[in-house]
DRENLUM-942760 format. One line per field, with one value per atom (N, C-alpha, C): residue in three letters; x, y, z. Coordinates in steps of 0.1 Angstrom, whole numbers, plus 5000, padded with zeros to 4 digits. Layout:
<nodes>
type: (ALA,...)
east: (X,...)
north: (Y,...)
up: (Z,...)
</nodes>
This chain:
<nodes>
type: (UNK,UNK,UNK,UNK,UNK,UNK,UNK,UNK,UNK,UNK,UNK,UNK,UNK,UNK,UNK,UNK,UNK,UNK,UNK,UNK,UNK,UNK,UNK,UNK,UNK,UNK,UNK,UNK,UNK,UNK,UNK,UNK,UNK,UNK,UNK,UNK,UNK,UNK,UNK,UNK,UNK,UNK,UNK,UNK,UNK,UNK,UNK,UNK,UNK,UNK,UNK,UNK,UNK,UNK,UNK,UNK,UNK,UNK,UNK,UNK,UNK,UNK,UNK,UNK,UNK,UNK,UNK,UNK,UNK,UNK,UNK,UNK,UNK,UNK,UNK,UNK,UNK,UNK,UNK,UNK,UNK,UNK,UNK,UNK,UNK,UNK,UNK,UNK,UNK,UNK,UNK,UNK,UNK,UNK,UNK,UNK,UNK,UNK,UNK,UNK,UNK,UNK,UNK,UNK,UNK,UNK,UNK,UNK,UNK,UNK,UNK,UNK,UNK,UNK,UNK,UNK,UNK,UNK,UNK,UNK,UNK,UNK,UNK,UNK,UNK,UNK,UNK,UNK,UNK,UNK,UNK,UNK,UNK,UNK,UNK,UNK,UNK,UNK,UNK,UNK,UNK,UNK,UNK,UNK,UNK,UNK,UNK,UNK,UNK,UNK,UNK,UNK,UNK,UNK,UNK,UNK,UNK,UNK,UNK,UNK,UNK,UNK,UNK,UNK,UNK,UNK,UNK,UNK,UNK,UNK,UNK,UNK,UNK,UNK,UNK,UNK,UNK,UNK,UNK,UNK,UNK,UNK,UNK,UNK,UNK,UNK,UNK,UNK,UNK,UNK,UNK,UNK,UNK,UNK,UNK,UNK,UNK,UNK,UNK,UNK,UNK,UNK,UNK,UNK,UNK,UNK,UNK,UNK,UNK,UNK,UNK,UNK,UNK,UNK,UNK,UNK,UNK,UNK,UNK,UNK,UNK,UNK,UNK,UNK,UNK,UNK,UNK,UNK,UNK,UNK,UNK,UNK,UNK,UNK,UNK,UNK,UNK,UNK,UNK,UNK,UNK,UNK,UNK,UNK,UNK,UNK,UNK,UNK,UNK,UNK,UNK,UNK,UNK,UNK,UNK,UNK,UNK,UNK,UNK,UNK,UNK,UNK,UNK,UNK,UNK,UNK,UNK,UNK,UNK,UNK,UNK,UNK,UNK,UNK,UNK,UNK,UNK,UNK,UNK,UNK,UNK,UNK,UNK,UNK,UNK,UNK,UNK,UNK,UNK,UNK,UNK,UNK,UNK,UNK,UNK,UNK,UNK,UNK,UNK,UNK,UNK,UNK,UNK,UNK,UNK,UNK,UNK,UNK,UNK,UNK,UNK,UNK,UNK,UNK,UNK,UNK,UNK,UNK,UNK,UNK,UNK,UNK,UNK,UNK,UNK,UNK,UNK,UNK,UNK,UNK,UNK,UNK,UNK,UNK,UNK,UNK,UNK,UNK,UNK,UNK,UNK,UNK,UNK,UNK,UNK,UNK,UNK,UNK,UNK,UNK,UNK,UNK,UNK,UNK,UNK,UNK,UNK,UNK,UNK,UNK,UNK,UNK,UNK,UNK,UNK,UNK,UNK,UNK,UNK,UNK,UNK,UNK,UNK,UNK,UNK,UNK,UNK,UNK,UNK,UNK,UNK,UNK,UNK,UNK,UNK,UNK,UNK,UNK,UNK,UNK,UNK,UNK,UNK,UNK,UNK,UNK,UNK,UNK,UNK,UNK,UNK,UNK,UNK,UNK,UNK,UNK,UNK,UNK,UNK,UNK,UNK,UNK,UNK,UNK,UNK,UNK,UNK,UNK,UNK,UNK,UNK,UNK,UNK,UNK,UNK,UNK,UNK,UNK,UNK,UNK,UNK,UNK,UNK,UNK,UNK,UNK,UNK,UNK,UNK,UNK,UNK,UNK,UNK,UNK,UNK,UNK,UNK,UNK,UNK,UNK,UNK,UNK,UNK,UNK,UNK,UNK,UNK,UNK,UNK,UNK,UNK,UNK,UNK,UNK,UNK,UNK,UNK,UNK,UNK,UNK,UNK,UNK,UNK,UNK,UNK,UNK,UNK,UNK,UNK,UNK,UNK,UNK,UNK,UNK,UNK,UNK,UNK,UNK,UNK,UNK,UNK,UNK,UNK,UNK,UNK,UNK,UNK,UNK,UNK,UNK,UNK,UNK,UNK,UNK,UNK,UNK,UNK,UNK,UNK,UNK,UNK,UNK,UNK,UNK,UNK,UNK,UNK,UNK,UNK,UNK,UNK,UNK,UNK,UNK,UNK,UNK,UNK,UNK,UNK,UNK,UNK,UNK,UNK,UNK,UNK,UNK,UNK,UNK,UNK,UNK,UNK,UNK,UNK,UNK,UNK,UNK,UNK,UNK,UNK,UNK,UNK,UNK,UNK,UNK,UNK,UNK,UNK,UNK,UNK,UNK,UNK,UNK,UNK,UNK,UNK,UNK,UNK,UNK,UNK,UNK,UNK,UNK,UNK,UNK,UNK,UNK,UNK,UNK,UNK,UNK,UNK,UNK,UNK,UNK,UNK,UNK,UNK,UNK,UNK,UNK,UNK,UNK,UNK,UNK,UNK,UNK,UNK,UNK,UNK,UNK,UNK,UNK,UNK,UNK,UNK,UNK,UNK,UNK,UNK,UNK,UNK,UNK,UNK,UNK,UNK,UNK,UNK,UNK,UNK,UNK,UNK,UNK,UNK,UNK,UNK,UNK,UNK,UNK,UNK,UNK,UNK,UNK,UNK,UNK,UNK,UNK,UNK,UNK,UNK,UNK,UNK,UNK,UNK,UNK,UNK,UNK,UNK,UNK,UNK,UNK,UNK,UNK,UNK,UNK,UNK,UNK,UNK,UNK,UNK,UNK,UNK,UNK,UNK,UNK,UNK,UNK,UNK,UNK,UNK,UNK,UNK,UNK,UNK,UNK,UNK,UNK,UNK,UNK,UNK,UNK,UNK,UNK,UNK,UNK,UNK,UNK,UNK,UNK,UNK,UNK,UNK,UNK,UNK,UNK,UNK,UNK,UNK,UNK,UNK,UNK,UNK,UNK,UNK,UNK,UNK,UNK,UNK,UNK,UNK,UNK,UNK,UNK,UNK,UNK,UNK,UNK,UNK,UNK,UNK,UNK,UNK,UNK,UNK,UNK,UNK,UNK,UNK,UNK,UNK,UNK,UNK,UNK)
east: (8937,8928,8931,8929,8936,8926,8928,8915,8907,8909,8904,8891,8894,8887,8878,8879,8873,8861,8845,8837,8835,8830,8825,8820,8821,8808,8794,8791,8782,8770,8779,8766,8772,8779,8777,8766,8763,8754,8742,8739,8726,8726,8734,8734,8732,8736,8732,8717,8711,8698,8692,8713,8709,8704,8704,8699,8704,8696,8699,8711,8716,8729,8732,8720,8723,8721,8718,8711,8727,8735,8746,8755,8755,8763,8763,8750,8746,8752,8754,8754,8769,8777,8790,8798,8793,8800,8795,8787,8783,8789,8796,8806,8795,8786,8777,8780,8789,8788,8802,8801,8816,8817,8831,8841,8843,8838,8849,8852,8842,8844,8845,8857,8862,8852,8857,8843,8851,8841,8843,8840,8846,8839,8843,8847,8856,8845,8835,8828,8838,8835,8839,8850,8851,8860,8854,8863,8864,8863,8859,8862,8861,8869,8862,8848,8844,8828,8828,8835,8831,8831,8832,8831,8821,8821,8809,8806,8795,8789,8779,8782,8775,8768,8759,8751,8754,8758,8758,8739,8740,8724,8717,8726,8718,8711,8719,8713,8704,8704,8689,8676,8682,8669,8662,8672,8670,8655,8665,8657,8646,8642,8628,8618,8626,8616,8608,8613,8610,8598,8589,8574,8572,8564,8555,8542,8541,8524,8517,8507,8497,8486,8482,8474,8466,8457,8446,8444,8449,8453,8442,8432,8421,8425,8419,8424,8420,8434,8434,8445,8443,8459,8476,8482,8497,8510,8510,8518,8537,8542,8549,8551,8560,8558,8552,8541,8531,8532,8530,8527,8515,8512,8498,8489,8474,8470,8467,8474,8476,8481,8480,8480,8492,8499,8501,8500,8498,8492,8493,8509,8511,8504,8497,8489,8477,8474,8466,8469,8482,8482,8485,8472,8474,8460,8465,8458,8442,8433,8419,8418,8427,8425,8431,8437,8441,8431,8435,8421,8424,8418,8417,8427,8426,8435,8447,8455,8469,8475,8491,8496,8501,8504,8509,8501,8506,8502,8508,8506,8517,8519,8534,8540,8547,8554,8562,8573,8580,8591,8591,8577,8575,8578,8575,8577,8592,8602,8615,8622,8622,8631,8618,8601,8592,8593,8592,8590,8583,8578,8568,8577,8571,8575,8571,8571,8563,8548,8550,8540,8529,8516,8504,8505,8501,8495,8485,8482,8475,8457,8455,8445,8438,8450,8451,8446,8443,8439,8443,8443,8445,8458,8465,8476,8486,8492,8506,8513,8527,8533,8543,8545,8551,8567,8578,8582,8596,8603,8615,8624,8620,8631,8635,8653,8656,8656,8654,8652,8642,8633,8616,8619,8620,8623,8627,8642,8648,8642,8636,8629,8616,8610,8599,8606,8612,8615,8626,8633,8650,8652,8663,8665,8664,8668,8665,8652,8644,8630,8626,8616,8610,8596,8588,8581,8570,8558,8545,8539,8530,8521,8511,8498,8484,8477,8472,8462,8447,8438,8427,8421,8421,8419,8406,8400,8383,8389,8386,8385,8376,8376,8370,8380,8373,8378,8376,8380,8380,8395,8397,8410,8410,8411,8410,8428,8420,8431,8446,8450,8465,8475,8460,8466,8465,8459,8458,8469,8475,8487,8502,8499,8506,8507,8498,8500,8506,8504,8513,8526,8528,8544,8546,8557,8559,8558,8554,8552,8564,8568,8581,8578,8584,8585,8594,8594,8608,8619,8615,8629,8631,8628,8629,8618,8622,8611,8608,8593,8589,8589,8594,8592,8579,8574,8567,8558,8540,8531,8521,8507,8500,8485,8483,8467,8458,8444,8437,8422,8411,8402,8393,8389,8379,8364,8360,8345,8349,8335,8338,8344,8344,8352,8361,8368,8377,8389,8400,8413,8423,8427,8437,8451,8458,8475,8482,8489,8502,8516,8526,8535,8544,8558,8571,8577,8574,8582,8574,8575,8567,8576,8574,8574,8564,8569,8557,8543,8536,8521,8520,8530,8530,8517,8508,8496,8490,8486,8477,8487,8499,8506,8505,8505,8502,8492,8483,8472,8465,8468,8471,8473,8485,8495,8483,8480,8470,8453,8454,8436,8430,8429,8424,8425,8413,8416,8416,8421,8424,8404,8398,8390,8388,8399,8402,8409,8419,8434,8434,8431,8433,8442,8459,8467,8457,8460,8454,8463,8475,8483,8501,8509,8523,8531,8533,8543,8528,8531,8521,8508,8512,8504,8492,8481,8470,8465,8454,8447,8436,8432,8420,8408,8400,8393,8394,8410,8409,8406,8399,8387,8396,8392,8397,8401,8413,8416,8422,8422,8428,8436,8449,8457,8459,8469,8474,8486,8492,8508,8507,8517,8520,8528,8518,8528,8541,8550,8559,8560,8546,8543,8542,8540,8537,8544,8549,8560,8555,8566,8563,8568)
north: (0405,0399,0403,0394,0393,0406,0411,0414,0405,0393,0383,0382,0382,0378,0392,0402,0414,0416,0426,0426,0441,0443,0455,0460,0474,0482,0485,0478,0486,0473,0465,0450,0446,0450,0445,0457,0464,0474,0472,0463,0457,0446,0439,0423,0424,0437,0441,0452,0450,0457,0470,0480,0489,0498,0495,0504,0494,0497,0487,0489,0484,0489,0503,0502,0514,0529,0525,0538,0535,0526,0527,0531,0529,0539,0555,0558,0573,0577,0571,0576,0575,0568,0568,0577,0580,0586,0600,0602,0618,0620,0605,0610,0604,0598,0601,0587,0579,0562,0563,0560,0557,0544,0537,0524,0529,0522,0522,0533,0545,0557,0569,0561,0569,0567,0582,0583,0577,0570,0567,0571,0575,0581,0579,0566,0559,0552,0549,0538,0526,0513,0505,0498,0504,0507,0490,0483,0466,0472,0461,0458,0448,0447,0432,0434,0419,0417,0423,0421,0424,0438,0445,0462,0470,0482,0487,0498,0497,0508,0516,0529,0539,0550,0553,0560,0576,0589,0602,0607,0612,0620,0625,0629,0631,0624,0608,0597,0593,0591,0586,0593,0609,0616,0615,0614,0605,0598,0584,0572,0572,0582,0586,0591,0601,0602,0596,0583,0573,0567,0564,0560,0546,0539,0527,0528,0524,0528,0514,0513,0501,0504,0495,0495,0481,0482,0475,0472,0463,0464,0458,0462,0457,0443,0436,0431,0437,0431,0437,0449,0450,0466,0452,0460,0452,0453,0447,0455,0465,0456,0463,0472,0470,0475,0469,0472,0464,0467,0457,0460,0465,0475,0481,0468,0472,0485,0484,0476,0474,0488,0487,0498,0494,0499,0499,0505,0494,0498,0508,0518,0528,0540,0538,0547,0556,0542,0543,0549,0550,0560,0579,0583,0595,0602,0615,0625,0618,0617,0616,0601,0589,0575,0574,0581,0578,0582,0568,0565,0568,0573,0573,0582,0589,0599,0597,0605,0606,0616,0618,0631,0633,0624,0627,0634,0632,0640,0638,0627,0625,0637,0635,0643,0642,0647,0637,0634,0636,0632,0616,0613,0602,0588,0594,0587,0583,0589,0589,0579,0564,0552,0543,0551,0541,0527,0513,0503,0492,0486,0480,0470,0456,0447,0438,0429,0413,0417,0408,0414,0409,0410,0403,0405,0389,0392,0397,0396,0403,0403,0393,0382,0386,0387,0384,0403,0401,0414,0414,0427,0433,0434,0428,0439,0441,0453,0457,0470,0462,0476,0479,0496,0498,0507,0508,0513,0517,0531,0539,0532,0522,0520,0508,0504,0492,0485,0488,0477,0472,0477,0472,0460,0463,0455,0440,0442,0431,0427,0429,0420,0411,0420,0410,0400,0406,0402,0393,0396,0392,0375,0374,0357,0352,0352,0349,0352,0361,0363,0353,0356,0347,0349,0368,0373,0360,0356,0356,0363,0361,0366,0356,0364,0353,0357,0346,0348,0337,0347,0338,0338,0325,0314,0308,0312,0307,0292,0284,0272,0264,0260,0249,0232,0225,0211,0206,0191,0182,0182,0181,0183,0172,0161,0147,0156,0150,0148,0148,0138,0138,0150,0155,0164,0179,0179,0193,0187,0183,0176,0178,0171,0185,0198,0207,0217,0223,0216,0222,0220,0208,0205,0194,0190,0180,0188,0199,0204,0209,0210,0216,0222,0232,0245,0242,0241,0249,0241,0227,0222,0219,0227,0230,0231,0220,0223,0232,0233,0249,0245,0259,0258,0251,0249,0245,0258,0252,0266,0261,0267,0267,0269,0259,0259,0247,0258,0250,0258,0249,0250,0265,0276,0285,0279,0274,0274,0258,0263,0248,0251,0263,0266,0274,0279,0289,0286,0285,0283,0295,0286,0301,0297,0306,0299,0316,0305,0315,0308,0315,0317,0323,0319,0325,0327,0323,0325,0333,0334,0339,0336,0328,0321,0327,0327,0337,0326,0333,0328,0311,0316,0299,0294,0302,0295,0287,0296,0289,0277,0277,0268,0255,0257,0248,0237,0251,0246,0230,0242,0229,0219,0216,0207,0193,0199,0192,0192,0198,0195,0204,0217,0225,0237,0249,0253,0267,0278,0296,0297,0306,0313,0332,0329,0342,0341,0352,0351,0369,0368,0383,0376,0387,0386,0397,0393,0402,0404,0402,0404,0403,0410,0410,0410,0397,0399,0407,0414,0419,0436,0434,0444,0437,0440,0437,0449,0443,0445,0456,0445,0455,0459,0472,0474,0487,0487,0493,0491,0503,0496,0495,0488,0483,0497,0496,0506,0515,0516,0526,0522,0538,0534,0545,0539,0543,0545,0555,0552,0539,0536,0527,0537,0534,0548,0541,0551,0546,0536,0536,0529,0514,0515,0502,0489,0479,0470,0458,0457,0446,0434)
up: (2632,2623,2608,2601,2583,2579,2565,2558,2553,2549,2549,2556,2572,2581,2582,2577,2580,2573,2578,2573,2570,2554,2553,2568,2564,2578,2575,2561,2560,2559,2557,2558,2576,2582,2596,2598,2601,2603,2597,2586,2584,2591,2585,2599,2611,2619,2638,2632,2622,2622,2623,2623,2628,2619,2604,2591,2577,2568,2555,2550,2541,2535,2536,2520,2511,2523,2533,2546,2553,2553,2561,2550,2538,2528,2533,2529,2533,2546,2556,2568,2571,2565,2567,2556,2547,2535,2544,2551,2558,2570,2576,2589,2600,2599,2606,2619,2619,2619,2631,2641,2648,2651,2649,2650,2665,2675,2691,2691,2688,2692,2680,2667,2659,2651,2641,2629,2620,2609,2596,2584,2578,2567,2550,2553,2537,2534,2526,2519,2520,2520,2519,2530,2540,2555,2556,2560,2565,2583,2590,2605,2609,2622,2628,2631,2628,2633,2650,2656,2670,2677,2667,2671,2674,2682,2686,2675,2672,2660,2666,2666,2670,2660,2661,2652,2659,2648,2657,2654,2665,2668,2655,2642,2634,2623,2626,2622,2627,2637,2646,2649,2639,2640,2626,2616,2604,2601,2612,2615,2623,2631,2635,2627,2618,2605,2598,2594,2588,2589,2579,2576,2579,2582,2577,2576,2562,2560,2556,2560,2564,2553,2539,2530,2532,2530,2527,2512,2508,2492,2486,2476,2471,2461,2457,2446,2431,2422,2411,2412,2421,2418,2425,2423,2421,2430,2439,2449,2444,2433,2431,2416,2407,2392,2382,2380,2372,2353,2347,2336,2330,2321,2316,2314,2316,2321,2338,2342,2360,2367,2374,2390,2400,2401,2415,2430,2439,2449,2454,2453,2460,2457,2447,2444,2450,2454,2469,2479,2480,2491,2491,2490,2490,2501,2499,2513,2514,2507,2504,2510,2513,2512,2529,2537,2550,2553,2565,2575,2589,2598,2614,2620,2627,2633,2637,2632,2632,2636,2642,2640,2629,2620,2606,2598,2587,2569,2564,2553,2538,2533,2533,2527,2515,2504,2495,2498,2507,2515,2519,2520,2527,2513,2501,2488,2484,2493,2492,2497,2489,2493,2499,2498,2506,2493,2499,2496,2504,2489,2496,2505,2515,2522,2525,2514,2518,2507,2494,2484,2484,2483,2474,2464,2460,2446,2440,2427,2419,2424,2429,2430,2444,2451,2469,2469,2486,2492,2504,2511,2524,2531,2539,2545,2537,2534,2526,2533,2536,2542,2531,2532,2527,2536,2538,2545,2542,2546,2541,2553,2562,2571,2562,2564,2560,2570,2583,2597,2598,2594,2592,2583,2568,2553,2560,2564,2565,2580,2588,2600,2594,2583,2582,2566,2557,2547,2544,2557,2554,2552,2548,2546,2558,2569,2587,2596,2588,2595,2600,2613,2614,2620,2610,2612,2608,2615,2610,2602,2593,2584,2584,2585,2583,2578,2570,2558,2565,2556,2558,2542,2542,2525,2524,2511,2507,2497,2501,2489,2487,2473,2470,2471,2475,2471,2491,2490,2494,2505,2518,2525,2538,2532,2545,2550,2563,2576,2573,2567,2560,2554,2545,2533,2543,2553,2561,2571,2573,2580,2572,2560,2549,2547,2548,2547,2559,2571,2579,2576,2574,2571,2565,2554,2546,2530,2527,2514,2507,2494,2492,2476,2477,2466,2460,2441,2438,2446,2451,2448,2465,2474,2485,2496,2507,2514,2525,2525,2535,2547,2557,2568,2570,2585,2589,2595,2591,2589,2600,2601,2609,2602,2601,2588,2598,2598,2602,2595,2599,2596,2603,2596,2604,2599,2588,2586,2575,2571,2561,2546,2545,2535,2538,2548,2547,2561,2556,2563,2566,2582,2584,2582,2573,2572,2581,2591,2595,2592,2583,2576,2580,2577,2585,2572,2560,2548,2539,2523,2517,2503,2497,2484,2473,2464,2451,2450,2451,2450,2461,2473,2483,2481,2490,2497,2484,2474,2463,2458,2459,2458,2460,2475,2485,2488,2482,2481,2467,2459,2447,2445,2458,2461,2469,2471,2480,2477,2462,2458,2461,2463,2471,2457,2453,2446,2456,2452,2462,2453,2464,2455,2461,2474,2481,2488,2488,2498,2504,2518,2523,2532,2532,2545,2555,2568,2585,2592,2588,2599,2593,2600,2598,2612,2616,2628,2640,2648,2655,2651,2635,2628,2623,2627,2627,2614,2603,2597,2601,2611,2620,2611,2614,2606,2598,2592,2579,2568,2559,2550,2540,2532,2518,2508,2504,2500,2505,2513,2527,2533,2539,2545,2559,2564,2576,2582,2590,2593,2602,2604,2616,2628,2638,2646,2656,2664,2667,2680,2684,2698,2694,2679,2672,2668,2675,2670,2662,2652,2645,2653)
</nodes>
């Protein structure tokens, strides 16, 4: 096979899921990464796509380390770098604000490479993860996801049959139209949207689109992480028994 035809090792190792780039940078510049056995340890090392990539034990103990933390994001604070006099959310997460028993204890270790994953707006409230794994990031965030996310939406206005037939599918963003969603009616004012994408400010988007004004947007859920009854403001690990 050409070099042409060859792929970095450090984006095939995000692409098979097994760590983000910049985590398969680290891990190969330390020796840590074997090609069909052998170690690698050149940044920038090409392969064929079809090779077996093995992680050595002290990467994988690494990647056990590794946090996901579950916020209850109020509105008004900002999920990621906000301009004054706004908040960001991560703020929130310190010793006094976890909720419900754990074996853990934030530590500042845990601050190191954490990011958030799939944002609310300014506006919006409740689930926000934040997480140091890159396999987490790119399953719920990646361009190929096809994690769920559900919101439950307060509106005002008027939504005949058609236009909620729209919202499932037929709507288009920016040029481009959206996957297809799952919106239906919970009360007479309040809808449930489940989502495989996430477009800046979609739902209220969508909504607009169709006459409908946001007058509250809480996400409940990420893939199989439930909201549950953590209180607003408050956070929690995600433990290991826990799959997204």
């Amino acid at each position: 096979m050409s070099d042409e035809e060859k792929v970095r090792l450090s984006k095939l190792m995000a692409e098979r899921g097994l760590c983000s780039r910049r985590e398969a940078d680290d891990y190969i510049a330390r020796g840590l990464v074997l090609v069909d056995g052998v170690k690698i340890d050149q940044l920038g090392t090409k392969v064929d796509r079809n090779v077996r990539i093995t992680l050595e034990a002290q990467a994988l103990k690494q990647q056990k380390r590794l946090v996901t933390i579950m916020l209850n994001k109020p509105v008004g604070w900002v999920s990621a770098q906000p301009e004054p006099p706004y908040q960001p959310a991560v703020k929130l997460i310190i010793p006094q604000n976890q909720w419900g028993e754990s074996s853990q204890r934030l530590k500042q270790e845990h601050f190191e490479g954490l990011a958030v994953t799939g944002r609310l707006d300014i506006d919006s409230q409740g689930l926000l993860l934040f997480t140091q794994d890159g396999r987490i990031a790119k399953k719920i965030i990646g361009e190929d996801s096809s994690i769920e996310k559900e919101y439950l939406v307060r509106v005002e206005g008027k939504l005949p049959a058609d236009k909620l037939k729209l919202l499932n599918h037929g709507l288009e963003l920016d040029g481009k139209a959206l996957k297809p969603a799952k919106v239906e009616w919970l009360n007479e004012d309040q809808l449930r949207f489940v989502l495989k994408e996430g477009k800046k400010r979609q739902i209220r988007r969508m909504c607009e689109l169709v006459g409908l004004r946001v007058t509250g947007l809480k996400r409940v859920r990420v893939g199989n992480l439930k909201l549950g009854k953590l209180p607003e403001g408050q956070w929690r690990f995600v433990e290991e028994d826990e799959s997204i």
